[in-house]
N, C-alpha and C positions, 0 to 999 in steps of 0.2 A: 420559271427557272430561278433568277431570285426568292422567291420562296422554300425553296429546296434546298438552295444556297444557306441560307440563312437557317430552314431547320440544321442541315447539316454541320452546322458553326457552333450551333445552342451544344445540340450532343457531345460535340469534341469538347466544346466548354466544359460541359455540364461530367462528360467521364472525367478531365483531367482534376475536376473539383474532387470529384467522388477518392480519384489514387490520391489527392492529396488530405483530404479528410481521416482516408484510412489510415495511412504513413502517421497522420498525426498523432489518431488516436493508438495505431500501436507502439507510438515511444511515449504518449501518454504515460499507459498501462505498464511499460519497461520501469519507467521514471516512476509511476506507482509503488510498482514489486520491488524497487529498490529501497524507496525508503522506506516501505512497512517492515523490511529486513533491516534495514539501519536500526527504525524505532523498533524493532524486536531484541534486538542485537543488546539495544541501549533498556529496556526495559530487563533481559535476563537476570544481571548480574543484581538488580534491587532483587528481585523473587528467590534469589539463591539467596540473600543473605538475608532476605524474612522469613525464609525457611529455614535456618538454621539457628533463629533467636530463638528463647525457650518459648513454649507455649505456657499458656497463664496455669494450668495444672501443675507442669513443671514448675516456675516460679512460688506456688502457692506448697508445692510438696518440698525444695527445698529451705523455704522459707520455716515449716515444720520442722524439719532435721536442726534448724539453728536456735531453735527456740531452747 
């Protein structure tokens, strides 16, 4: 009876481990998605404005026009 007892203790342990594993890992994974959108967020605005610099063709054909 005791033994039974006691498996049955391990399991209630051992699920309550497992919902709180999972809880973890899914505000992990929130906490994750959030900042890869921050560090995205934070990275856009460099790429828009290296995208807008001349490209070395351009620099090399304006550079021509002023000769």
């Amino acid at each position: 009876m005791t033994l039974l007892y006691s498996a049955e203790q391990r399991l209630v342990v051992l699920q309550i481990q497992l919902q709180v594993d999972v809880h973890i890992r899914s505000r992990l994974t929130s906490y994750a998605k959030f900042v890869g959108g921050s560090l995205k967020s934070i990275r856009r605005p460099r790429e828009k404005r290296h995208r807008t610099q001349e490209c070395p063709r351009e620099q090399y054909i304006t550079s021509l026009g002023m000769l």
